[in-house]
C-alpha positions in Angstrom: 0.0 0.0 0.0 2.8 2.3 0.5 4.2 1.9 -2.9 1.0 2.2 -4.4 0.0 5.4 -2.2 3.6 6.8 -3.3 2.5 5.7 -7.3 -0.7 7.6 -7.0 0.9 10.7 -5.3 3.7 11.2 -8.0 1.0 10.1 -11.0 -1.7 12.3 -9.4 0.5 15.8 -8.9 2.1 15.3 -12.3 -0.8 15.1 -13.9 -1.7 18.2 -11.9 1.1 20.0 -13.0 1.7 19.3 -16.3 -2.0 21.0 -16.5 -0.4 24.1 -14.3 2.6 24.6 -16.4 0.9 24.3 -19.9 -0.1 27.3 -18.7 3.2 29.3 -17.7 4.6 27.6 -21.2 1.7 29.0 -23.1 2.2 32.6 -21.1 5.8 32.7 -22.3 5.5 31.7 -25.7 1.5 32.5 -27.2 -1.1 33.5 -25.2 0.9 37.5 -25.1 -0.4 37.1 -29.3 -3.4 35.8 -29.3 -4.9 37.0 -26.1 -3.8 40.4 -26.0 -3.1 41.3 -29.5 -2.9 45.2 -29.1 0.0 45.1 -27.1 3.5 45.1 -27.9 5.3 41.9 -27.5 6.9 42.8 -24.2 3.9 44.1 -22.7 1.5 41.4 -24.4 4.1 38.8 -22.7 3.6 40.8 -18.9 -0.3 41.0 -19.6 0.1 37.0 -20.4 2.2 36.6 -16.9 -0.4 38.4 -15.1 -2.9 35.8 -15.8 -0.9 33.7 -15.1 -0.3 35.2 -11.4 -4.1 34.7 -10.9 -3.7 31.3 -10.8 -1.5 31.7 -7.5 -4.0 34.2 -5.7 -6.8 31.2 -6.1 -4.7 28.6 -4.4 -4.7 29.9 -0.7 -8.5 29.4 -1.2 -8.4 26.2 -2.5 -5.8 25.4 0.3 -8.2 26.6 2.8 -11.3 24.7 1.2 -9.5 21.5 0.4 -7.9 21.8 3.6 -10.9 21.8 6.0 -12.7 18.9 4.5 -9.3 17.3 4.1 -8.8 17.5 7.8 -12.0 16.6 8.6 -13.8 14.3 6.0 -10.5 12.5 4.3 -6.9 13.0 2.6 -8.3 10.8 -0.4 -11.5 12.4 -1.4 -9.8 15.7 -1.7 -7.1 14.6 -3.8 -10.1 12.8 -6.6 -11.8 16.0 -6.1 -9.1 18.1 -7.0 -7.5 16.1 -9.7 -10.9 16.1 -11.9 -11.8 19.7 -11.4 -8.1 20.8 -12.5 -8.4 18.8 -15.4 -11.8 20.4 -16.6 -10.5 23.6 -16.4 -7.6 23.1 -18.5 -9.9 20.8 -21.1 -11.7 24.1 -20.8 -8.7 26.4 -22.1 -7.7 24.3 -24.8 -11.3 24.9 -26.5 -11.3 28.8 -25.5 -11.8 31.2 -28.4 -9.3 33.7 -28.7 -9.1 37.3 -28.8 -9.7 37.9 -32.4 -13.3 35.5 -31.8 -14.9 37.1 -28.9 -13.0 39.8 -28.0 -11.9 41.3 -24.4 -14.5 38.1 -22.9 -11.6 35.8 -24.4 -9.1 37.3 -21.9 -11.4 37.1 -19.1 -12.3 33.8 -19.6 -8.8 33.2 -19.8 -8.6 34.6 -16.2 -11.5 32.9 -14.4 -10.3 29.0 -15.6 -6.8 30.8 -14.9 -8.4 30.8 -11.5 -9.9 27.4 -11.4 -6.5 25.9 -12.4 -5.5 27.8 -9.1 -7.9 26.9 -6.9 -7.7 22.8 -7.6 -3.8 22.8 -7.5 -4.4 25.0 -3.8 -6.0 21.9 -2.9 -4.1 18.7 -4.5 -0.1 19.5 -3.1 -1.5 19.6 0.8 -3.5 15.8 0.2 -0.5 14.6 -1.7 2.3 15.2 0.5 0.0 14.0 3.6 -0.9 10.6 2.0 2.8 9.7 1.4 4.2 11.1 4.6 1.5 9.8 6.9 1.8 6.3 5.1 5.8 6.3 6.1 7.6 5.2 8.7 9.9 7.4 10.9 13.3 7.9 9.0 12.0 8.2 6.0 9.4 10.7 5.4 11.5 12.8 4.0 11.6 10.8 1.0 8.5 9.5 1.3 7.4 13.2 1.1 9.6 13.8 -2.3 7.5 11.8 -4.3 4.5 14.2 -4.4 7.3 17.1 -5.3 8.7 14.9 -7.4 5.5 15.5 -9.5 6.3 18.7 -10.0 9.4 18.5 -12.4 7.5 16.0 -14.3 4.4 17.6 -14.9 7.4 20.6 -16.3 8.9 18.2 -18.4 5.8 16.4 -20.0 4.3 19.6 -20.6 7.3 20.9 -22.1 8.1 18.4 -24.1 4.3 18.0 -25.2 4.1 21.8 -26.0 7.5 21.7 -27.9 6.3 18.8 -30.2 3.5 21.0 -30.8 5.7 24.3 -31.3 7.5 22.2 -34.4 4.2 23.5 -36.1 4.3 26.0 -38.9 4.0 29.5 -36.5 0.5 30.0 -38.2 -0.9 27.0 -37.8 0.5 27.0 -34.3 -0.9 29.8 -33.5 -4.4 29.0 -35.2 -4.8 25.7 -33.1 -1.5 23.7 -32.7 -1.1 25.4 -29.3 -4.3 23.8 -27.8 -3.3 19.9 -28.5 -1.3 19.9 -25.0 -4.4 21.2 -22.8 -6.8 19.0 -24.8 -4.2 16.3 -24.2 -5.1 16.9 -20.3 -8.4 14.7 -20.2 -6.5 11.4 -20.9 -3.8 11.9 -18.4 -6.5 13.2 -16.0 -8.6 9.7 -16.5 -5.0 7.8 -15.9 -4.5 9.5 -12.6 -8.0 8.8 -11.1 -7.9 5.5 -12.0 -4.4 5.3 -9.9 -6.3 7.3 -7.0 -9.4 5.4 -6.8 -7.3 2.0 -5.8 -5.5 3.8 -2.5 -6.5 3.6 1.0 -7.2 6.7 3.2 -4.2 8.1 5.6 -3.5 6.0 8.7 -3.0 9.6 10.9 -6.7 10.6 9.7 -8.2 7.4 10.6 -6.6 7.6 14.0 -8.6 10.6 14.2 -11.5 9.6 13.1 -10.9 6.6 15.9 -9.9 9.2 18.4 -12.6 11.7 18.2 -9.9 14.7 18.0 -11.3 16.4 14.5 -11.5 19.9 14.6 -14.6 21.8 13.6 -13.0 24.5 11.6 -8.8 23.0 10.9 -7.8 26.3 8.9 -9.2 28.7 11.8 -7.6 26.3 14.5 -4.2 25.9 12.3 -4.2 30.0 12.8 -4.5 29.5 16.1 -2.7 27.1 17.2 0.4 27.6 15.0 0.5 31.7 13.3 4.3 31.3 13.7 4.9 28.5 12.0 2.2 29.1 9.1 4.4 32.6 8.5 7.9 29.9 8.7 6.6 28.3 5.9 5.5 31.2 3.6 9.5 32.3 4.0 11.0 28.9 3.0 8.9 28.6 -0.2 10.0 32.3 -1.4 13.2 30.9 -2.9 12.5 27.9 -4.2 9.6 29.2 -5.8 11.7 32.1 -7.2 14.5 29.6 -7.8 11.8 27.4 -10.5 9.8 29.9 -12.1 13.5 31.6 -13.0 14.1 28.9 -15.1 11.1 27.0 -15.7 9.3 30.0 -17.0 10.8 33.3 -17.5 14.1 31.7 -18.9 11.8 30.8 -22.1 10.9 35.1 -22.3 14.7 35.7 -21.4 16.5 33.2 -23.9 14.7 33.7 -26.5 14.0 38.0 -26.5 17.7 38.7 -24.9 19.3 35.9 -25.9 18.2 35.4 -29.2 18.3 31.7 -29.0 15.1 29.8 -30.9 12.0 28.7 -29.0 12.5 24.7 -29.3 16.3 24.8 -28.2 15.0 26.6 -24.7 12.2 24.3 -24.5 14.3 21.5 -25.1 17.1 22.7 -22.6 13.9 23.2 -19.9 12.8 20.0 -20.4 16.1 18.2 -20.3 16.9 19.8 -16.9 13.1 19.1 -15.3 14.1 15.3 -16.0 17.3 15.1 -14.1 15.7 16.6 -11.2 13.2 13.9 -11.3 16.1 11.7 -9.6 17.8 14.9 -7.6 14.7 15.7 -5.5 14.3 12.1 -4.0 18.3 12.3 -3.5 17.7 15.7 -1.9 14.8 14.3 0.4 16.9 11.4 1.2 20.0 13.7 2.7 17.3 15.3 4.6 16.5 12.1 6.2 20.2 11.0 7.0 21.8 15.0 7.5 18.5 16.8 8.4 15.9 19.1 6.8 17.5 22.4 7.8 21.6 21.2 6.3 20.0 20.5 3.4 17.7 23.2 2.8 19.7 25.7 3.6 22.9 24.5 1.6 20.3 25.2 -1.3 19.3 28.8 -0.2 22.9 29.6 -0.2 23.8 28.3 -3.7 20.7 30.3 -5.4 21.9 33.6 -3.6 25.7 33.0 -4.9 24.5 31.5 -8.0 22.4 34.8 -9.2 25.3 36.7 -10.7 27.4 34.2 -12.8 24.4 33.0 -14.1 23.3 35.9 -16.1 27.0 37.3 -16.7 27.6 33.5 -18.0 24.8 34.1 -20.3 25.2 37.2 -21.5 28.9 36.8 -22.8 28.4 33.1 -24.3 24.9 34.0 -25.6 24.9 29.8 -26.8 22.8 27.2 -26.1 25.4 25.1 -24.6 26.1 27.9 -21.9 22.6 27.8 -20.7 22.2 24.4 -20.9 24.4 24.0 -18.3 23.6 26.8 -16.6 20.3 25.9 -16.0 21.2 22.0 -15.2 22.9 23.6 -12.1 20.3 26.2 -11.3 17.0 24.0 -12.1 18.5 20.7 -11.7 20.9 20.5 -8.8 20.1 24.1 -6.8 16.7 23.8 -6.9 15.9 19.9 -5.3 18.0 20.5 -2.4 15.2 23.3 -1.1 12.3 21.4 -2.7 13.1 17.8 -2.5 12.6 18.4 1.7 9.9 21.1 1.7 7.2 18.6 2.0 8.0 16.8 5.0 9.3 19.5 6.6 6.1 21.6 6.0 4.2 18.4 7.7 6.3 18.4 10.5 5.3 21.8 11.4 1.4 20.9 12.2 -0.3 18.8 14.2 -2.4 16.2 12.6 -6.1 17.5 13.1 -4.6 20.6 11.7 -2.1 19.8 9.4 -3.7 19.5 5.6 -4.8 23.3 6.5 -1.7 24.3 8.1 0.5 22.7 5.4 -1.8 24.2 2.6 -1.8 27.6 3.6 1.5 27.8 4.6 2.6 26.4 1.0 0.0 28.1 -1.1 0.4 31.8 0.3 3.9 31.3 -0.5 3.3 30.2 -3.6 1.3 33.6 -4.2 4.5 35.3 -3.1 7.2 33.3 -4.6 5.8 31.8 -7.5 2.9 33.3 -8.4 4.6 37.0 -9.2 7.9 35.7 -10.0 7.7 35.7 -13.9 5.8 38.7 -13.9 8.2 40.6 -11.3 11.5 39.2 -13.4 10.0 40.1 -16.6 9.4 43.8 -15.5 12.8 44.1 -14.2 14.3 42.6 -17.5 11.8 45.5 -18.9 12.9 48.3 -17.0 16.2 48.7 -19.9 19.1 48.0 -17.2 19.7 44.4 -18.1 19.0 41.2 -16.8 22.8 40.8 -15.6 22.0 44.2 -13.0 18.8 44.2 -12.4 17.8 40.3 -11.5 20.3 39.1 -8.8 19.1 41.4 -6.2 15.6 40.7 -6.4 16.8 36.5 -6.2 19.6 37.6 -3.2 16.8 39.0 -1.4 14.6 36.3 -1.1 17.4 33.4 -0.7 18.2 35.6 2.5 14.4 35.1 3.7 13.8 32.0 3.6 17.4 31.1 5.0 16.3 32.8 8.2 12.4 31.3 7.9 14.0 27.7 7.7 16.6 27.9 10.7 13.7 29.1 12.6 11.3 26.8 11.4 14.1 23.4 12.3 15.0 24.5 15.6 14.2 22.2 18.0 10.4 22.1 19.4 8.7 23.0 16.2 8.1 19.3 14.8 6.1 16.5 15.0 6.3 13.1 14.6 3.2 11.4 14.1 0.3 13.1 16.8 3.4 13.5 18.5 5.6 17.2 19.5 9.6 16.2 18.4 12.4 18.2 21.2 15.4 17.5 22.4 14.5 18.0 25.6 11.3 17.2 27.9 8.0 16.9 25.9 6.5 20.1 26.1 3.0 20.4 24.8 1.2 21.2 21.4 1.3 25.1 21.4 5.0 25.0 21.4 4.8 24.4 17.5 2.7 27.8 17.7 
């Protein structure tokens, strides 16, 4: 059961986000054209992004939704829930009529599934990450944990290399239809996912619950309650890794190929070559965790992205090749990246307790996501805008975040602030539940 729990967490949040990233592809590459056609292609491009961003405000709602009837009528109904309604909504992009069909209600449209694609991903990463760590034995949660993340750089690289096979498309014809194929494409992957779900038994912690009598009445309310600190810790450790992804899985495609001048299928290809290595570095990452500790790990990573933000962009702007930032990116994307995300899940489950801890864990990741993710294109893309060049104008904005989540996580792993099982971890005496506060 835990191998098929793992299966159906890393099949389920793929699927997932290969439907969330068609949508930062798209955003980089088409929807600036045919969704905003009266702009110029810079600004058509930070319109596009901004659409995108929407999709981040809707997913502390659907964290606090999915998260209150996760933590009070299952982990697994939640996660079937979720997985269908994303998967309508991006059905329902691929068959939207443009701008030059319907006008300013194409945009619109554009925004509220935008929205929906938001609001069902707010609710699928909490459910995920709680099936596989709750099904684990001590020790090894952190890798347990992984798998769930681990469905994020495949989603990237299925709907990258799906949208580049499409992109090999005449630009007109492209343009006309080509680019819907990969969101139509979502309804088959969505039907292979439930199929995976359905067969999975419910959490072992939420049963004990259920047993116990301890369910809370309203989990996001009493997660506020009980533990404000530690939902705020985990907003400030998913600022960098956010930052550190959408840098290349997203903006890198507007950057490459406007300032770089490199063509759209190398980037794409380059993307999706370093998404598939870090489907083996996260688990590795998430494994150190286990043997070295969340905050070694974790914080090793913060301190690579905030060196790493200078020679990547002076590396790029004097090669200007594809074999430069192909490499480049391996080491940002590939190897940087895992060692903050590869432990985020279980450390972010550590933080709660049980009755509360699908809310907790939700909000704590989604409001980050807002902040870290959700604005990160659009933020990078402006300063690449504002004429002073990437190489001056980027770094900062990366240095700055890598120093606040470096001081959220060594607050957030000090001893007394996690749980094992129904259980409140120190190194000392056993103190009780509202020191994780």
């Amino acid at each position: 059961m835990r191998r098929r729990v793992v299966l159906a967490s890393f099949i389920g949040t793929a699927v997932e986000w290969y439907d969330f990233y068609l949508y930062g592809t798209a955003s980089a590459l088409i929807f600036g054209t045919i969704f905003f056609p009266g702009l110029d292609p810079v600004a058509g491009t930070i319109a596009s992004f901004g659409t995108f961003a929407a999709g981040f405000i809707a997913r502390p709602v659907g964290g606090i939704v999915f998260g209150h009837f996760g933590d009070r009528v299952g982990r697994k109904q939640m996660l079937v829930i979720s997985l269908v309604g994303m998967g309508a909504a991006t059905f329902l992009i691929g068959v939207l009529p443009t701008y030059g069909q319907i006008g300013i209600l194409a945009p619109c449209l554009l925004v509220l599934l935008r929205l929906a694609q938001g609001f069902f991903v707010g609710g699928e990463w909490g459910g995920a990450v709680l099936m596989s760590v709750e099904h684990e034995e001590e020790g090894k949660r952190g890798l347990a944990g992984s798998w769930a993340q681990v469905g994020s750089p495949a989603g990237l690289v299925l709907s990258t290399v799906v949208f580049g096979l499409a992109s090999f498309m005449p630009d007109e014809t492209f343009a006309a239809w080509g680019w819907r194929i990969p969101f139509l494409l979502s309804a088959v992957l969505v039907i292979v996912g439930l199929v995976i779900r359905l067969r999975v038994v419910e959490s072992p912690a939420f049963v004990a619950m259920e047993h116990a009598g301890t369910k809370t009445k309203m989990p996001a309310l009493e997660a506020i309650r009980r533990h404000p600190l530690n939902i705020l810790l985990a907003v400030g450790a998913c600022l960098a890794p956010f930052v550190n992804f959408y840098l290349f899985a997203t903006f890198l495609l507007t950057y490459a190929t406007s300032s770089l001048g490199l063509p759209r299928t190398t980037v794409l290809t380059i993307v999706a070559v370093a998404a598939f290595i870090e489907l083996f570095t996260t688990p590795l990452a998430a494994w150190l965790s286990d043997r070295f500790g969340r905050r070694r790990v974790f914080l090793t990573g913060t301190v690579l992205l905030a060196a790493y933000a200078y020679p990547f962009f002076l590396i790029n702007e004097a090669a200007r090749s594809p074999i430069a930032l192909a490499l480049t990116t391996v080491l940002g994307l590939s190897l940087i990246h895992p060692l903050m995300y590869g432990p985020m899940a279980t450390l972010f489950t550590e933080l709660f307790s049980p009755e509360v801890r699908y809310s907790g864990a939700s909000l704590g990741y989604q409001i980050g996501a807002i902040l870290g993710g959700g604005f990160a294109p659009l933020i990078l893309t402006s300063l690449l805008a504002t004429g002073a060049g990437a190489l001056l104008a980027i770094p900062p904005y990366i240095i700055a975040v890598s120093v606040l989540t470096f001081v959220a996580v060594w607050v957030a792993t000090r001893p007394g602030r996690r749980w094992e099982g129904d259980r409140l971890a120190t190194d000392g005496p056993q103190r009780t539940a509202e020191v994780g506060s």
